[in-house]
C-alpha positions in Angstrom: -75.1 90.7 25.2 -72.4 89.5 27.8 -70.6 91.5 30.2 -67.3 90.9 32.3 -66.5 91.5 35.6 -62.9 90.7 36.7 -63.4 90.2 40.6 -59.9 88.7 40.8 -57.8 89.5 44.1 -61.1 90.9 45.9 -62.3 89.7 49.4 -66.5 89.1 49.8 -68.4 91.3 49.3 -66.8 92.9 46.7 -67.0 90.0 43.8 -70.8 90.2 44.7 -70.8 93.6 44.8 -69.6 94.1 41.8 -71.9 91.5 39.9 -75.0 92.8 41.3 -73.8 96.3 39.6 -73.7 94.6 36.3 -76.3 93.0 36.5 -78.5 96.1 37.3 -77.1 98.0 34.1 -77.9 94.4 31.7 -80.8 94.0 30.1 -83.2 90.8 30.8 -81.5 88.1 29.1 -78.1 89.2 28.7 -75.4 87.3 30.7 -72.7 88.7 33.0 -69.7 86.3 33.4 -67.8 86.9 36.8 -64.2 86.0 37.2 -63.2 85.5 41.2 -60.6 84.4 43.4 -62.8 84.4 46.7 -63.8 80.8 47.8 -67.0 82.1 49.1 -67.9 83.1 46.1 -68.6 79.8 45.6 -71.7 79.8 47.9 -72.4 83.7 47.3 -73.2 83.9 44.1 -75.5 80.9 44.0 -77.4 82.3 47.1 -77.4 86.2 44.8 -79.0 84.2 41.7 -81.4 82.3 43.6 -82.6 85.5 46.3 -83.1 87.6 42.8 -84.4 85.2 40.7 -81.3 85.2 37.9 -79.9 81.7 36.4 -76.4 80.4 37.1 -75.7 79.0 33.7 -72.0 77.7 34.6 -69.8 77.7 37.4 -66.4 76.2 37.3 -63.0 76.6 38.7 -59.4 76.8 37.2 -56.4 76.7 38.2 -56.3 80.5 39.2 -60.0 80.7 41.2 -63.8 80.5 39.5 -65.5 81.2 36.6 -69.7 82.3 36.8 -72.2 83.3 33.7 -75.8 84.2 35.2 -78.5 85.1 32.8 -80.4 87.9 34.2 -83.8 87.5 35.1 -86.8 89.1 33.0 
């Protein structure tokens, strides 16, 4: 299963924030893809998947901020 998040417009923590909610309510495998304006997100969101053991699959950014899938971990 894949979830959204739409973290658009929000300051950090709040994009983190909000991925670590959607994570909790996933199931092991499924894959939550963040949307985010925030340029720390950039380095937050690695440093979430790596503390809690989930993968980054992609990261990329658009014209309008960045785009994350992490696979949570079993």
């Amino acid at each position: 299963m894949e979830y959204q998040v739409d973290a658009t417009g929000l300051k950090c923590p709040e994009p983190v924030m909000m991925l670590h909610a959607a994570i909790r309510k996933a199931s092991s495998g499924d894959v939550v893809c963040l949307a985010a304006t925030d340029p720390s997100t950039q380095r937050d969101v690695a440093k979430f998947c790596d503390f809690l053991g989930h993968e980054l699959l992609e990261h990329h950014q658009d014209g309008t901020g960045f785009l994350y899938r992490v696979k949570k971990a079993g």
